[in-house]
Short mmCIF file of the C-alpha atoms (twelve columns), coordinates in Angstrom:
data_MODEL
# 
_entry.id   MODEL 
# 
loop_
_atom_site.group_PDB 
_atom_site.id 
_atom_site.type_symbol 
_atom_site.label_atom_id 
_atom_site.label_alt_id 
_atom_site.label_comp_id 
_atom_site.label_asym_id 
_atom_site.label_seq_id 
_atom_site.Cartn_x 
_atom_site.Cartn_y 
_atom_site.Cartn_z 
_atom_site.pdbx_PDB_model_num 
ATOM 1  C CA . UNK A 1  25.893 16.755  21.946  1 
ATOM 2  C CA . UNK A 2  25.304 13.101  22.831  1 
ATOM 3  C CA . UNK A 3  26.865 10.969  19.411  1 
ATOM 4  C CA . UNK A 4  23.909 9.227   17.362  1 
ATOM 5  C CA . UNK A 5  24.360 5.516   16.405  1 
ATOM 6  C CA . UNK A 6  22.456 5.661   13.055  1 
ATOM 7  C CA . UNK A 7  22.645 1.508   13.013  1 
ATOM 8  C CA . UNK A 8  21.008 1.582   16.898  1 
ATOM 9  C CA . UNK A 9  18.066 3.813   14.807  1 
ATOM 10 C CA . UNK A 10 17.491 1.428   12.062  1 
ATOM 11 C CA . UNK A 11 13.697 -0.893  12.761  1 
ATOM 12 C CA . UNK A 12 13.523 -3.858  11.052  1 
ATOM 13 C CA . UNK A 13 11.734 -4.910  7.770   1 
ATOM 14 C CA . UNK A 14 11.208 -8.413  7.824   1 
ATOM 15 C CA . UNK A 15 7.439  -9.645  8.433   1 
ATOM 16 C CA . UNK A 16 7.432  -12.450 5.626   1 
ATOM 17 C CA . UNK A 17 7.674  -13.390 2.219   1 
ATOM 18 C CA . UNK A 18 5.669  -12.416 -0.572  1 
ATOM 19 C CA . UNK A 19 4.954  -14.593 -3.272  1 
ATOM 20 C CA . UNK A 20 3.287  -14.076 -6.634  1 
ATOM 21 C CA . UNK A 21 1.053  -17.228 -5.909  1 
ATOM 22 C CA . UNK A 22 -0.378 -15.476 -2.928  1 
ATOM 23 C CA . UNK A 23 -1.439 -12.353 -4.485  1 
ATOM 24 C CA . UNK A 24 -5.385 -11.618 -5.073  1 
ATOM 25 C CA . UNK A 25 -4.403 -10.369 -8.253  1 
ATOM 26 C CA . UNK A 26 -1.175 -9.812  -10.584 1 
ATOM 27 C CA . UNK A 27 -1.901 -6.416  -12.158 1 
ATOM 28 C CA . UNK A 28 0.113  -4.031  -10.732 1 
ATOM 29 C CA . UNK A 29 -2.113 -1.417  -10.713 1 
ATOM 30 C CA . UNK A 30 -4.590 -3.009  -9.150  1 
ATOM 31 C CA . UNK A 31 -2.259 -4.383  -6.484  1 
ATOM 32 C CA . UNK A 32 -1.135 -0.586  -5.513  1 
ATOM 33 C CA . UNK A 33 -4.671 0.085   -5.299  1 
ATOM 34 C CA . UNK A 34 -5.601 -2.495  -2.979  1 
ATOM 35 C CA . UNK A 35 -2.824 -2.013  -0.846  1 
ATOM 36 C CA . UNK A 36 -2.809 1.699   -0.561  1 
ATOM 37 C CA . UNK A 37 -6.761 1.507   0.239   1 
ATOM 38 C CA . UNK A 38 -6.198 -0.776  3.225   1 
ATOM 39 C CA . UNK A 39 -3.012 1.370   4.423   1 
ATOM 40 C CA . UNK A 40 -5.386 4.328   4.050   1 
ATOM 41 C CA . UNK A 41 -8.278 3.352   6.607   1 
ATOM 42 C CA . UNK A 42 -6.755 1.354   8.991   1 
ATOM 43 C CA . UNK A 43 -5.471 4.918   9.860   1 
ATOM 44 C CA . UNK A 44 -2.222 3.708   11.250  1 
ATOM 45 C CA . UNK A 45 0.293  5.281   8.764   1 
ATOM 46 C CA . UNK A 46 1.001  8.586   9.302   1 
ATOM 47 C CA . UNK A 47 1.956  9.236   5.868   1 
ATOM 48 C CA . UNK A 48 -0.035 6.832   3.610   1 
ATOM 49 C CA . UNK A 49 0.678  8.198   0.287   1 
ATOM 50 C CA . UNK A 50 4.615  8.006   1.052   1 
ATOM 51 C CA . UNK A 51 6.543  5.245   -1.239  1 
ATOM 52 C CA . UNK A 52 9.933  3.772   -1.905  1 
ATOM 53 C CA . UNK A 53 10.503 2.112   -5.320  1 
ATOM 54 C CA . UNK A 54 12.577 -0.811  -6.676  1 
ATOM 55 C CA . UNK A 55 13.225 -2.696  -9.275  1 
ATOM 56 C CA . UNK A 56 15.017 -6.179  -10.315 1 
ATOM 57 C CA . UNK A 57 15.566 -8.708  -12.585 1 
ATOM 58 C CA . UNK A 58 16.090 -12.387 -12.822 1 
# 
């Protein structure tokens, strides 16, 4: 069995910044919403309702 290079696997995540100024709205919920809509019909995800979570502080 050929040996996998999990680094030579890994895509990367970097299209921009994201900044609270820019945002059509700052309630979460209605963030997610938005977002998950346009993930949703553009039809390009093949699993739209997948998520990964974080959280930070100051």
């Amino acid at each position: 069995m050929a040996s996998v290079q999990l680094a030579d696997m890994r895509k990367p995540y970097v299209s921009g910044t994201l900044l609270e100024k820019d945002l059509p709205t700052l309630n979460p919920i209605e963030l997610f919403e938005k977002w998950f809509l346009e993930v949703k019909e553009d039809g390009l995800m093949y699993e739209s309702n997948a998520v990964a979570l974080s959280t930070t502080t100051k």
